[in-house]
MIKE-504296 format. One record per residue: residue number from 1; residue in one letter; x, y, z of N, C-alpha, C in turn. Coordinates in nm, 3 decimals, padded with zeros to 5 digits. Layout:
REM MIKE-504296
   num   residuo       n.X       n.Y       n.Z      ca.X      ca.Y      ca.Z       c.X       c.Y       c.Z
   NUM         A         X         Y         Z         X         Y         Z         X         Y         Z
...
***
This chain:
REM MIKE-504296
   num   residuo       n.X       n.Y       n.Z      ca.X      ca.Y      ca.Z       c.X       c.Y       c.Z
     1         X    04.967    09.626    00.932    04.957    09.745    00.854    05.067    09.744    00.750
     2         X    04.983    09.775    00.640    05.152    09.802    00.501    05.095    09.860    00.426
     3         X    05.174    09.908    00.354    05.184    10.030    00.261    05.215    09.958    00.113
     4         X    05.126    09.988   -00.030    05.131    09.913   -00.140    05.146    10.031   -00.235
     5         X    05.185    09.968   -00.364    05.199    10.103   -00.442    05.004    10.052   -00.516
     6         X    04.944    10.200   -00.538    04.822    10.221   -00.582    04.844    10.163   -00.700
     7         X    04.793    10.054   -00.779    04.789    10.032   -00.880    04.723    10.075   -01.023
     8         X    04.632    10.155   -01.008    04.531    10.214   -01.082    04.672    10.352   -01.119
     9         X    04.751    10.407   -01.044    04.838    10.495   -01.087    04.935    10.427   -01.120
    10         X    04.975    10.336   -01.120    05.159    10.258   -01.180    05.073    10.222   -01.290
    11         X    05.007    10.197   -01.328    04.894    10.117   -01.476    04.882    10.281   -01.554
    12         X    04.870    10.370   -01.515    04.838    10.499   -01.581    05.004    10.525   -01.627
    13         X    05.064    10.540   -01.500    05.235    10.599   -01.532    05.288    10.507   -01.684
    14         X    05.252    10.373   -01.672    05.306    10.271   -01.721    05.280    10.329   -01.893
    15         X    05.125    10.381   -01.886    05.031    10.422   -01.995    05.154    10.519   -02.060
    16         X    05.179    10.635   -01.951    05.200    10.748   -02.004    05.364    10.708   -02.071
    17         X    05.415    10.610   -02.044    05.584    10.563   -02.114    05.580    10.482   -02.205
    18         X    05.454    10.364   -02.252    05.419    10.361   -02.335    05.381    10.464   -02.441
    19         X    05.329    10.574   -02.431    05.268    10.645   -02.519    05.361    10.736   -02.562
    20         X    05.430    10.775   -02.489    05.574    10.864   -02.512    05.663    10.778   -02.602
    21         X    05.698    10.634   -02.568    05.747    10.557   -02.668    05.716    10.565   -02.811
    22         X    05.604    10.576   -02.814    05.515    10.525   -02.942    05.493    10.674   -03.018
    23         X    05.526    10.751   -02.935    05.557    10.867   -02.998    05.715    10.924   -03.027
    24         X    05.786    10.820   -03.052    05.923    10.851   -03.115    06.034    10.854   -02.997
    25         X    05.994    10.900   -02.825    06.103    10.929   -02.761    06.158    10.798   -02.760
    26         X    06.337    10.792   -02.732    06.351    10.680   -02.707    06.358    10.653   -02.532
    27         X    06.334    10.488   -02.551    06.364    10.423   -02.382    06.464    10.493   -02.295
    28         X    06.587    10.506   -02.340    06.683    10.519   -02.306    06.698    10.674   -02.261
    29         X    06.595    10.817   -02.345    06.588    10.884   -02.273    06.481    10.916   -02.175
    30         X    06.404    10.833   -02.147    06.303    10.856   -02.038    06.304    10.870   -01.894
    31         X    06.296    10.948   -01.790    06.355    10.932   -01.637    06.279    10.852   -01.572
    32         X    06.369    10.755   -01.454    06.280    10.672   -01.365    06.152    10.733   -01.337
    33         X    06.073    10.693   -01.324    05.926    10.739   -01.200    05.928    10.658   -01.105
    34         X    05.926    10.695   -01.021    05.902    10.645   -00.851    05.705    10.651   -00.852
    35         X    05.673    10.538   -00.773    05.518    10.537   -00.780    05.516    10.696   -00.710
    36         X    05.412    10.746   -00.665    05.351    10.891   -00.657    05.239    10.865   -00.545
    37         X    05.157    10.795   -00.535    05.057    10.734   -00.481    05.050    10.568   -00.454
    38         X    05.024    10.602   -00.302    05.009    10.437   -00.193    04.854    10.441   -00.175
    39         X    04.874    10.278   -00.075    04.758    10.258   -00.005    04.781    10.188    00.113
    40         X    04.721    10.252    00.204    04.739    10.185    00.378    04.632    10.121    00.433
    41         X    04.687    09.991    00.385    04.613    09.874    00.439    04.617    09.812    00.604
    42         X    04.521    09.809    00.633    04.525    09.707    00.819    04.441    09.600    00.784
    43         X    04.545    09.482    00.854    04.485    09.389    00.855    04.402    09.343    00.999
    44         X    04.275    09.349    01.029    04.220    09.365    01.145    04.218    09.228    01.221
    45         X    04.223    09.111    01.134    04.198    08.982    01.177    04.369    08.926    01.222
    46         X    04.508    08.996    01.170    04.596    08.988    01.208    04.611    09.038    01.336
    47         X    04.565    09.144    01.339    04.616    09.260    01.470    04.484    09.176    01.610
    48         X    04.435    09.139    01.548    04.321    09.059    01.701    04.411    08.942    01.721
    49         X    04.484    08.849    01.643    04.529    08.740    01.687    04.670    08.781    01.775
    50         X    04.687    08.863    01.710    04.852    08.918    01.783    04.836    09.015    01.941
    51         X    04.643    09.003    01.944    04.635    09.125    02.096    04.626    09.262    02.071
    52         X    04.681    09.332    01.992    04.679    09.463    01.918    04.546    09.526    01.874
    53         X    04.559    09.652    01.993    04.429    09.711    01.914    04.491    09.842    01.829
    54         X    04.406    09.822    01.718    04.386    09.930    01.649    04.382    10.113    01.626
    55         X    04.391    10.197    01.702    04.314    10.292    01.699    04.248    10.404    01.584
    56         X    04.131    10.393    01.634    04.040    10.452    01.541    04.071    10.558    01.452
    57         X    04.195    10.629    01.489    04.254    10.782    01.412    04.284    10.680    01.272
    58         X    04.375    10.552    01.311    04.463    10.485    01.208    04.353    10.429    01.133
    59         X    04.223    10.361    01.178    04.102    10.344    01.061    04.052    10.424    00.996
    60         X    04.044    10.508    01.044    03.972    10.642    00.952    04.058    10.636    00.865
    61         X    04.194    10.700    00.840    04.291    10.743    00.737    04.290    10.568    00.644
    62         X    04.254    10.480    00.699    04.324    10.358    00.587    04.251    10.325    00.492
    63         X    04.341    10.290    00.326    04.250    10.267    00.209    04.200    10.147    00.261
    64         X    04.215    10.046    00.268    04.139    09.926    00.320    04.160    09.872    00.420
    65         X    04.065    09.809    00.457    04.051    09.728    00.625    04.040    09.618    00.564
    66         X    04.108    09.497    00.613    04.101    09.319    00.623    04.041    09.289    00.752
    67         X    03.941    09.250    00.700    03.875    09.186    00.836    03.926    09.021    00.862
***
């Protein structure tokens, strides 16, 4: 199981500091952004070789399953 930053939102954030750039602010005054949005991945074909079961609460909630 791990946790990734959502990429479809760091590609948007990325958008929105580009565009602020290009609209005169400078780099230098812009504040960090921390990503905002994850994704909780299980890897199912890991967790069978290691003996580990799963439980079903933790599949429901996960953006993707690795089989």
């Amino acid at each position: 199981m791990s946790y990734d930053t959502n990429l479809d939102s760091a590609y948007q954030q990325q958008g929105n500091y580009v565009g602020r750039i290009l609209n005169g602010k400078q780099p230098g005054d812009l504040e960090v952004v921390q990503p905002t949005k994850f994704n909780f991945v299980i890897n199912m074909g890991t967790a069978k070789a290691m003996g580990l079961t799963v439980p079903p609460g933790l599949l429901s909630i996960a953006d993707e399953i690795i089989e």
